[in-house]
N, C-alpha and C positions, 0 to 999 in steps of 0.2 A: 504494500500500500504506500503508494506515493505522500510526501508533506511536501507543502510549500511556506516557506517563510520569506519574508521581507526585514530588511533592517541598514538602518544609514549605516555609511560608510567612507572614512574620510580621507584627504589627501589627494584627492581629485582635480586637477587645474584645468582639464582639456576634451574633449571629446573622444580623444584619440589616447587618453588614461581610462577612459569607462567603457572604451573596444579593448583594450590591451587587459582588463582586470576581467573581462568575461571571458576573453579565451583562457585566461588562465583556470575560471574554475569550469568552464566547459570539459577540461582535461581532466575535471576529478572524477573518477570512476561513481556513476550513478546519480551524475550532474548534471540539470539544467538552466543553465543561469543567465539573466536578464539585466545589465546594470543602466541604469537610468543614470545620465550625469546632471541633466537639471533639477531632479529631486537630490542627487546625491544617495542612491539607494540602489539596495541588491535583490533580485527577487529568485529565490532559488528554490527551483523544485527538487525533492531530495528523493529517489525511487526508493530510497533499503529504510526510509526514517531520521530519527531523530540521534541516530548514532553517527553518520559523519558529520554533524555540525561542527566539531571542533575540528575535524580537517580542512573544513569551509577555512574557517577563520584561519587558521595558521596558514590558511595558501593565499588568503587575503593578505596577511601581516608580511608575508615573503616576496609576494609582488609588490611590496611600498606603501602599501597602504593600510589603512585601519578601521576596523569596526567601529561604529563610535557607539559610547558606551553610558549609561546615565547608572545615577547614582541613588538607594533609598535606604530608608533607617526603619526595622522594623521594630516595633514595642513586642517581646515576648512574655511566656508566663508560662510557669511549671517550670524554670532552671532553678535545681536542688543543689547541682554539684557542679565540678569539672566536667567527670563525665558525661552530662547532660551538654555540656556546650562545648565537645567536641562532638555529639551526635548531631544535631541542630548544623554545626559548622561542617559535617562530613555530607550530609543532606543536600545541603544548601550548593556547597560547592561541587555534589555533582552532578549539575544541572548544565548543560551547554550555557558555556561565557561568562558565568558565574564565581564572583570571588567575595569572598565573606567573611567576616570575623564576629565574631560574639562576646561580648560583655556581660559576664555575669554579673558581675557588681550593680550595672545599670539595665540589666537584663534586656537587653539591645541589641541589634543586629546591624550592622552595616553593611550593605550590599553593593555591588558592583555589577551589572549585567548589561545584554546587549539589545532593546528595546525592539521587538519584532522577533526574537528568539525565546527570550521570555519573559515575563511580566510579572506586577507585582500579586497579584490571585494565584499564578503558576510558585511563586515563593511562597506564598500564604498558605498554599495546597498543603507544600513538600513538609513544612515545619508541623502541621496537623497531621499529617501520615506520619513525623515522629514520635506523634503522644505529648505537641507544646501547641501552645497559644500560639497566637501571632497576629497581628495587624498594624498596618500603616502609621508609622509613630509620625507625629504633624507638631510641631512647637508649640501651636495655636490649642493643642491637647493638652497642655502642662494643668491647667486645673481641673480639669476632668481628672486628669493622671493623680494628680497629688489627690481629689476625694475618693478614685480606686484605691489607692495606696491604703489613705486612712481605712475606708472600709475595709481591705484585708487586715489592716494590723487589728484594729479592734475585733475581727470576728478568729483570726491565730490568739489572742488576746482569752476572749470567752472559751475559746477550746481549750489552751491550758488550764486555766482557771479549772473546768470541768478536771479536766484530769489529773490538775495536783490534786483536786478535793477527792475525786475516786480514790488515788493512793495513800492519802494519804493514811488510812488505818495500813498498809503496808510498811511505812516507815515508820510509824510508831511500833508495829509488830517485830522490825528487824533492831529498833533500838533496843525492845526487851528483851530480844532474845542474846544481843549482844551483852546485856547486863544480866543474864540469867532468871531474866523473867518470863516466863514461859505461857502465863495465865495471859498473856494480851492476845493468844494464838488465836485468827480468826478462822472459822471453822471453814473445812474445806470448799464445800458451794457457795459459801461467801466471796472467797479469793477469789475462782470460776470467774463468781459473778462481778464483780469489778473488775477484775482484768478483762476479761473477753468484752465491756464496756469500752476500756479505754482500748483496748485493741482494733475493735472492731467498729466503733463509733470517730474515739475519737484522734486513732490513728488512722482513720479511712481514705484524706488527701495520699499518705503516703502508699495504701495501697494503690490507687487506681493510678499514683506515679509509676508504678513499682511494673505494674498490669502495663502502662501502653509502656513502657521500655523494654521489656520483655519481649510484647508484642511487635515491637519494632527492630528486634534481634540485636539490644545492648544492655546493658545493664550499670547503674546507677546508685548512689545512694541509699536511694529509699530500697532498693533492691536488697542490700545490705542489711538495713534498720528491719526490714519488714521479714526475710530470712532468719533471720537473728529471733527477735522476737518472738515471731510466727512460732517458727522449732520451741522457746522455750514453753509458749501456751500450749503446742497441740500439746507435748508431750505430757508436761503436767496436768490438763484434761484427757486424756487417757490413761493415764494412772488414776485421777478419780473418779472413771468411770466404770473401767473395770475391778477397780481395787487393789490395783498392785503396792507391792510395796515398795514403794520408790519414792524419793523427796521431790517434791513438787516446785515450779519456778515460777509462781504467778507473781510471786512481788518482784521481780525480775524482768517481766514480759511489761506491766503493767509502769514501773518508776522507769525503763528506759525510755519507753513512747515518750512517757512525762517530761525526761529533760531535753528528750530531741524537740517537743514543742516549746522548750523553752527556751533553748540554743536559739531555734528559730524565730523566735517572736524577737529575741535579744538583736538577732543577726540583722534581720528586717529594720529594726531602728536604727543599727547603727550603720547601714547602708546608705539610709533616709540622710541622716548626717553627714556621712561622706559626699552626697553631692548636692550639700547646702551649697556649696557655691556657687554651682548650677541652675540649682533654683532660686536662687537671689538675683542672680540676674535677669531669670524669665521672668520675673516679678516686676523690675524695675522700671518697665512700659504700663502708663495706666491703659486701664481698658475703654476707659472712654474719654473724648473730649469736647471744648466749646467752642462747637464751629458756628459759622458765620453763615447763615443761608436767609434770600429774601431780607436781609439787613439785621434780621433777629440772632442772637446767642440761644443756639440750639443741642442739648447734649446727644453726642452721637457717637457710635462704638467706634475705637481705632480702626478697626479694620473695614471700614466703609470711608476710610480719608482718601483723597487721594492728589498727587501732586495738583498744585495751584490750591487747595483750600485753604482756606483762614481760617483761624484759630487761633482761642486767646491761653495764656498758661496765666494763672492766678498767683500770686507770693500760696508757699507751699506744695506747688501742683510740681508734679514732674513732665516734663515736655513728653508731650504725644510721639510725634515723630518728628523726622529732621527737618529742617527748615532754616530758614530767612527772615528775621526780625524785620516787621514791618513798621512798627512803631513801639514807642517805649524804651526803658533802659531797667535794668534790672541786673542784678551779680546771679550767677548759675554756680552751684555744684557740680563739678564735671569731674568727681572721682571716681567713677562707673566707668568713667573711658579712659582717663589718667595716672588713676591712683593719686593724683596731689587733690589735696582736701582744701587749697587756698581756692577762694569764690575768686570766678571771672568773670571781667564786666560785658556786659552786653546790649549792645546799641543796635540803631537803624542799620540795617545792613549786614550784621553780625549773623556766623553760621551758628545755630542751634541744633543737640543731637537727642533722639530718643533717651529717654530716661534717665536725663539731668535733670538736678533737682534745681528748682525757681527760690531764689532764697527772699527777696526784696519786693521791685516793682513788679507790675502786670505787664503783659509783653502782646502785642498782634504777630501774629509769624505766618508766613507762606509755606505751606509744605511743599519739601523740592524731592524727600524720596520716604515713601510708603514701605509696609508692609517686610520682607525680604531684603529690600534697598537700602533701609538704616542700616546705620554705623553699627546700632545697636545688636541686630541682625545676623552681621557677619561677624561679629564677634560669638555671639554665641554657636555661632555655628561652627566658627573656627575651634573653640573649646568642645563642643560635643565630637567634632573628627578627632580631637586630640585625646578626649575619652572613652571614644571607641577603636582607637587604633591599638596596637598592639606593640610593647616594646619587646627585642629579640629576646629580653632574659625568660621571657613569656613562654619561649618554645622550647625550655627546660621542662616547664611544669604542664605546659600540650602532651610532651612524649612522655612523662610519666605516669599522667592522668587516663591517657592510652592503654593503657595496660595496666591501669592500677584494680581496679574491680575486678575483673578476670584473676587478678595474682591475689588476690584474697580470698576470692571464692577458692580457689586453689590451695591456699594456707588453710582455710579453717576447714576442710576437708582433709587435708593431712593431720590438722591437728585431734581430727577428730577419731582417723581409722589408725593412726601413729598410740594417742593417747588409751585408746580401748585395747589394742593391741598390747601393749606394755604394760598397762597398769591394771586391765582385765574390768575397770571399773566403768562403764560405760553412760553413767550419769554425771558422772565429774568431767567425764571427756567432751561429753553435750556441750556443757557451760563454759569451757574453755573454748569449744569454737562459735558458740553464741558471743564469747566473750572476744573475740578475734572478729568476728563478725559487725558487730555493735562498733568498734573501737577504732573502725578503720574510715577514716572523712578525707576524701577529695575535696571535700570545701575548702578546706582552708587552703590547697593548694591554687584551686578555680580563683579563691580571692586577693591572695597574698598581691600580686601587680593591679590587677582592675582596682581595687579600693585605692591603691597609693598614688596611681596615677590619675584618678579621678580627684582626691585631695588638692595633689602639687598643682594641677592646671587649673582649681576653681580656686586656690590660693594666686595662681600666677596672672588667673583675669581679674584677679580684686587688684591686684596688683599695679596694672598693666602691660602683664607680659605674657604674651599669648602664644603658645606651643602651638604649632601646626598639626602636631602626630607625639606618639606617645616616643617614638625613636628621636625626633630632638630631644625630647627632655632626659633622654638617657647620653647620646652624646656629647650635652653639653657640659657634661662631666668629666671627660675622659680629654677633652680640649685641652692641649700644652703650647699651640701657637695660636694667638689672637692677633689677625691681621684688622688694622683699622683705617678707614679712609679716613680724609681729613676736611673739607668742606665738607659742611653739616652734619658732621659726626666730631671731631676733638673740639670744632670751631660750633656756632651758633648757624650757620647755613644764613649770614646774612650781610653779606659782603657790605660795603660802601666805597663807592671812588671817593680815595682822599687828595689822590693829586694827581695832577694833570699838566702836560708839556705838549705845544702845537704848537707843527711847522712853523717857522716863518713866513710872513706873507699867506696864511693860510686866514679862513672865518672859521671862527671857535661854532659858532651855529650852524654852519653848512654842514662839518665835520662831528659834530654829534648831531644833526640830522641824520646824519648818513650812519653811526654807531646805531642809532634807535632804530633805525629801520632793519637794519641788518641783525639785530637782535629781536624784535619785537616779540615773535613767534617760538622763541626760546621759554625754557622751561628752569634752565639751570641757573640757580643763584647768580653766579657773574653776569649771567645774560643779562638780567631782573634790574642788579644794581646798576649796571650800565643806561637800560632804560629807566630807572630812575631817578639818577642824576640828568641825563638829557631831558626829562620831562620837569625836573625841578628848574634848569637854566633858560626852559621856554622853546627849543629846539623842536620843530614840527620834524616829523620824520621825512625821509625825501624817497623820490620816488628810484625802486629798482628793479633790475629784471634777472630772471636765468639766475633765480639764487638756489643755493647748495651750498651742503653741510656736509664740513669732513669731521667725524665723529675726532673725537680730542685733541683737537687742533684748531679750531675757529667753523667761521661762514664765508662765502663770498658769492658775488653778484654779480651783475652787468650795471652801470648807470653811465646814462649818455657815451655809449659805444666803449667805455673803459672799463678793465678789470679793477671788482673793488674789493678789499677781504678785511677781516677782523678774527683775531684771534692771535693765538700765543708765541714769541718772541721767535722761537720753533719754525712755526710756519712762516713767519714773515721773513725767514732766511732761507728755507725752501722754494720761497714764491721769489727769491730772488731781491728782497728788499733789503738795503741796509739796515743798521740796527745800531743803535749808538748805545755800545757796551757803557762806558763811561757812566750814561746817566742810568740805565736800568741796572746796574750793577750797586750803584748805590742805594735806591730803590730798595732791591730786593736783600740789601744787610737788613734794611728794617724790617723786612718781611711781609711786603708787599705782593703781590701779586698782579702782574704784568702784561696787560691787553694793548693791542697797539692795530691803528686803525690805518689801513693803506688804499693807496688810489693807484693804480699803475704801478709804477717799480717804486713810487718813493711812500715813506711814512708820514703820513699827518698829523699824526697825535699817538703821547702815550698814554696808559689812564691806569694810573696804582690805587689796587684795591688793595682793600683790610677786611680782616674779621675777625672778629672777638671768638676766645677763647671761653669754651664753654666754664662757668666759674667752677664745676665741681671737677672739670677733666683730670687736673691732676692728683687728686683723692682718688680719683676711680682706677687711676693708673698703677696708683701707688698700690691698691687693693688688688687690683689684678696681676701686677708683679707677684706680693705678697705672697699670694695666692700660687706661685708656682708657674705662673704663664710667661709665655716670650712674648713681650708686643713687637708687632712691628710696624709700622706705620707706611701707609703707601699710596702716593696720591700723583698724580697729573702734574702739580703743581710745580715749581722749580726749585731748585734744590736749596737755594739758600732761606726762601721763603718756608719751606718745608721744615728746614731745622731752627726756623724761629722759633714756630709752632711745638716743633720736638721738646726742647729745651722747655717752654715753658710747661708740657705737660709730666713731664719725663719719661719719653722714649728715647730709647739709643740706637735702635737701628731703623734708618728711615732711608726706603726704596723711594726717590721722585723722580719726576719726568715721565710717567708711564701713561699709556695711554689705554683705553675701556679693555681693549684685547691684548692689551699684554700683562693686565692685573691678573688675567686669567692663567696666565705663562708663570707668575710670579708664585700661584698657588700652586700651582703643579711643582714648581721648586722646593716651596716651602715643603709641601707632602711626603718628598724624598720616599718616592716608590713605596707608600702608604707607613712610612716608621713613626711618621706625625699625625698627628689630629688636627688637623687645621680650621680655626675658626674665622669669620670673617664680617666686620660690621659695618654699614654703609649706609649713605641716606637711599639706596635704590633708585638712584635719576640717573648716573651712569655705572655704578656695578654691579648690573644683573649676573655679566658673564662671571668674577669673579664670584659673586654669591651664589651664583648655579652651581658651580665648582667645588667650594666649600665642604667641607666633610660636615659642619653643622654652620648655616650664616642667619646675621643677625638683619635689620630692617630698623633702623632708628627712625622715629616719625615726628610730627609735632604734631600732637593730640589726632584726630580725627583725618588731615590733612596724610593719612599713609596711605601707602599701597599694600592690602593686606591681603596679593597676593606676590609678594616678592618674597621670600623669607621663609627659613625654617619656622626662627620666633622673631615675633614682630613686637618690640617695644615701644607700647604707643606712647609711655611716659619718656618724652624728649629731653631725658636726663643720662650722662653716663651710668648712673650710680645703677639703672636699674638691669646693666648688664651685670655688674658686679651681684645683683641681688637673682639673677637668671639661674648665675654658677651657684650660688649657695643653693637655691630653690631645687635645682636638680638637683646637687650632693643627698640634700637630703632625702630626697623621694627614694632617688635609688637606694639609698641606703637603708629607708625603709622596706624595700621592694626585697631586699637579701635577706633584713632582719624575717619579715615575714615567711620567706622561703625555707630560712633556715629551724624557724618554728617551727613550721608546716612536714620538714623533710624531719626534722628529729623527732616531733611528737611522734608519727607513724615507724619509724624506724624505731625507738625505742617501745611503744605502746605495744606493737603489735607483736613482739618476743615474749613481752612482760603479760601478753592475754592467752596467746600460744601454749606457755610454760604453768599455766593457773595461778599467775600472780593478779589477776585483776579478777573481780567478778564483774561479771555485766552490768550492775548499778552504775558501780566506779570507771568502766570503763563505758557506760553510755553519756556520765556527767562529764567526761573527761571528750570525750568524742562532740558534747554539746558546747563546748567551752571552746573547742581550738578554733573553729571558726570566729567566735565571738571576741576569741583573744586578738587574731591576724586583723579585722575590719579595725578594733579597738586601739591597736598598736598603729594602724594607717591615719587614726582621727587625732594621733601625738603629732603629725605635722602640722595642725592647729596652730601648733604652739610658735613656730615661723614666722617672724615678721620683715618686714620688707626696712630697707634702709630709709628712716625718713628724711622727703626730698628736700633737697634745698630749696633754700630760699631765695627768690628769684631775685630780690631786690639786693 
């Protein structure tokens, strides 16, 4: 039976790319394929099914081209353990095109797939064929989400409760008998009947987990807890049914359920906890505002705004979404985007961002981006990829979660036909692999990275510093070379012409006409300060033609039939123009920087900028030394300029002169055939290629004004200090992420000998099996205690 499927596919420029990409899969044995280049799309009839789709794609990916791929998050439910979300993620990804990872912590799914292969229902299927929940996680759900949540906990809540109260004549019966009180003994159909309550009532989530994992050919947790268990009730219900004489284990069957529901009830909160910080910020957009319709102030829910509305924010309101101050002046809170807690003023004209807080006056503002658009937006979004991504220490505790359940069931069956064997006693050997059974939790391995990682990043967006993926925040620790650019990263990214020298016989306004025009369309700091000062001295721009841009090195043009250019001391020696060492030489001791405006072969003008020295740079450097790292500093800029700036921050080795593509050259050096870690921090307006290079780079911003998608981690607090607080922020995560590992690998490594050998009973070793999960989340909630360096003071 034939399938046909459709689905974009990208890197296409021509006609004659969407003939050359159909022959190619025409040639796939049991291939029919159609490729449209104006849709950009592949239509393939596939004769054997849904099996060569992935040779589809790899024959795609080999001809040059690429499947284009969308991206969804889904909200799961029923993940118990590890091995629950390597079932879920084995499902998941083997579906054609399909690449996924699971958070159990945030019981989340991140999906990767090829839209027209398969869909989000087609995922939604796969994870309910596992025996889990699953549907479309949406941001816009967070309160629905957080009153699910409440609901389960309170109803895990009511269930324990029930079930300490059933046991509780068990644990008075095992206190008297430990103190040789004998008379507390509750009579045999009483135990029966309380345990087979809690077993069968109000252990009953764990069976029907227990039921579809089975069912789905893996085995899990509750698989464990419910074998365990189970064994000890039937068997002591068939001792009192038939009358045998045998010791009976209902307060056994009955107080483990007990504390696995309280592990769990314990674990559930302290999850909740761990991505407060997550929900702090889906919080910090009100849900409704006072828009402006027909002249009246009308309340209306955010998510009905949309660019061009008006809208008023009240003293104490938090801004709706982004905008443009129409009228009004008022101080904002912008710690939500910052992390600095000092209020910022805001006037007519001024950018305003989702869920800043209004401290003062009432404000009129024009909404400029809605919905998805806000600043506010992509940050949270950038933090949820960060807490569903996976750091590599991760696939330690993947491959042992793999086979961890399998190698239990395996021990506590040895333990079982080993212990009756040997000791001939065949009720003491029961309880020793109940005991083996009960004692043995993939949870706290499943948790150990997702909770610590979920911490460090909702710590690092309180912050302002925002992890792309959970692999920066691991290697921003292992970092021992820190390469840094120098406009608007050591410096404040805000140049000014201080001084100026023009030709003889030259007009100062003709010749910064001619600078402004030739800059105008520029983005880079120097460009900016050049325009202006020519807009400060009155200078209309003039007119030019056939301009071009040599990437670090200047512009140049056509006006009135002459070649004209602008840019660095460099090119104007390339282009053949003089260049009066003399005076740029003195210039540049002070540490100026060096633009020079030409007309034909001679130079018009020179024009020495400045920029201030970020105040905190040299504390941060000093921290960053401190700290074990090389800096090295590396910039465009000219050499003597460059070690003004060194000097005063304190770096000693400083690479200048380089241009966008050769910083890339520079990291390739520094890396030395990977023996380095090389880090790398930049304003992002020319070292992409450098930051793409990077083994982990940075993205220094000012406020709101970043590009957040340049960067590993993107520091939207426009301060050095918050790199220095990046390195500490990761130290600690990871080192939380080991501690918890090493709990997680030793409790089970030491537990499960000590339950093997009958040194644990099943109480002890269900209390102790309830506990390690609760300890690993609980030890992830001590990065709490983390504070960020507070900012300087701008004044």
């Amino acid at each position: 039976m034939s399938q046909i499927v459709s689905f974009p596919v990208m890197g296409m420029t021509c006609a004659s790319c969407a003939t050359r990409l159909e022959k190619v899969l025409n040639r796939q044995h049991g291939v029919q394929a159609s490729v449209n280049f104006a849709t950009s799309r592949a239509q393939v009839t596939l004769e054997e099914g849904a099996g060569q789709i992935p040779a589809v794609l790899e024959a795609i990916r080999k001809a040059g081209f690429v499947p284009q791929s969308t991206e969804a998050d889904l909200s799961l439910s029923g993940l118990t353990c590890a091995s629950c979300v390597s079932r879920v993620e084995k499902v998941l990804n083997a579906l054609p095109s399909v690449q996924a990872t699971v958070n159990l912590a945030s019981e989340r799914a991140h999906v990767s797939f090829v839209p027209g292969i398969v869909d989000v229902p087609t995922l939604i299927a796969a994870v309910e064929k596992a025996g889990y929940g699953a549907s479309l996680y949406s941001q816009q759900d967070s309160a629905e989400q957080d009153r699910r949540h409440g609901d389960q906990w309170r109803a895990e809540r009511n269930n324990f409760v029930l079930a300490a109260l059933l046991s509780l004549p068990f644990g008075v019966q095992m206190a008297g008998m430990m103190s040789g009180q004998h008379s507390l003994m509750l009579p045999l159909w009483g135990q029966a009947l309380l345990a087979g309550i809690v077993q069968l009532w109000c252990g009953r989530a764990m069976y029907g987990a227990a039921l579809h994992a089975l069912r789905s050919g893996a085995a899990n947790m509750d698989v464990l807890v419910v074998l365990g268990t189970g064994i000890a009730f039937v068997f002591s219900a068939v001792v009192v049914v038939l009358g045998l004489n045998q010791p009976v284990y209902f307060e056994s069957s009955a107080l483990v359920i007990t504390l696995v529901l309280l592990g769990r009830m314990l674990e559930s909160r302290a999850k909740a906890r761990a991505s407060a910080g997550m929900q702090g910020l889906l919080h910090l957009q009100p849900r409704t505002a006072h828009v402006e319709r027909n002249g009246q102030w009308v309340e209306q829910p955010v998510e009905q705004l949309v660019p061009g509305d008006v809208f008023m924010v009240r003293p104490g309101e938090s801004v709706a979404v982004d905008g443009e101050v129409l009228q009004g002046q008022s101080d904002l809170n912008e710690a939500m985007l910052t992390g600095e807690s000092a209020p910022v003023a805001k006037t007519v004209g001024a950018r305003v961002f989702a869920g800043t807080l209004n401290q003062t006056g009432a404000l009129q503002v024009r909404a400029t981006r809605v919905g998805a658009q806000t600043v506010l937006a992509g940050i949270v979004h950038m933090v949820e990829q960060a807490q569903g991504s996976k750091a590599s220490v991760q696939r330690l505790a993947d491959r042992v979660a793999a086979v961890f359940v399998p190698a239990v069931l395996v021990l506590a069956v040895l333990t079982l036909g080993v212990g009756w064997a040997v000791t001939g006693h065949f009720g003491s050997s029961l309880v020793n692999a109940v005991s083996v059974l009960v004692i043995a939790c993939p949870c706290s391995l499943g948790l150990a990275t997702p909770t610590a990682i979920m911490v460090g990043t909702g710590l690092g967006a309180q912050a302002g510093i925002l992890f792309r993926n959970a692999n920066a925040l691991e290697q921003a620790r292992r970092m021992d070379i820190l390469v840094t650019d120098k406009t608007g990263t050591l410096t404040l990214g805000q140049p000014s012409v201080v001084q100026t020298q023009f030709a003889s016989g030259v007009a100062e306004a003709e010749v910064l006409g001619l600078a402004r025009a030739l800059e105008q369309n520029s983005e880079h700091p120097l460009a900016k300060a050049v325009v202006a000062y020519a807009t400060l001295r009155g200078s209309a721009p003039v007119d030019i033609t056939a301009f071009r841009a040599i990437p670090g090195q200047g512009v140049a043009a056509s006006m009135d039939g002459q070649d004209v250019r602008l840019g660095s001391l460099a090119f104007m020696e390339e282009s053949g123009c003089p260049v009066d060492l003399s005076l740029t030489e003195a210039w540049q001791a002070q540490g100026q920087s060096i633009i020079a405006v030409a007309r034909g072969k001679k130079v018009l003008a020179y024009l020495g900028l400045a920029d201030q020295v970020r105040p905190e740079a040299h504390t941060a450097i000093a921290a960053l030394r401190a700290g074990g790292l090389r800096v090295v500093m590396l910039t465009g800029d000219n050499e003597r300029a460059a070690q003004v700036v060194a000097r005063q921050v304190g770096i000693d080795e400083v690479v200048a002169g380089v241009l966008p593509q050769g910083k890339a050259a520079q990291i390739t050096r520094l890396r030395d055939g990977g023996r380095h870690c090389v880090g790398m921090v930049g304003d992002g307006i020319n070292d992409a290629p450098a930051l793409a290079l990077a083994d982990v780079s940075f993205a220094i911003g000012a406020g709101a004004d970043i590009a957040l998608e340049t960067a590993d981690v993107v520091l939207v607090r426009s301060q050095l200090m918050a790199l220095v607080d990046t390195l500490s922020l990761s130290r600690a995560t990871v080192s939380k992420i080991w501690q918890n590992l090493f709990f997680a690998f030793v409790y089970n490594v030491l537990g499960l000998p000590l339950a093997a050998f009958g040194l644990l009973n099943p109480v002890l070793a269900g209390a102790a099996m309830a506990m390690s999960s609760v300890s690993v989340v609980s030890n992830s909630l001590l990065l709490n205690l983390w504070k960020p360096h507070r900012p300087a003071d701008p004044t």
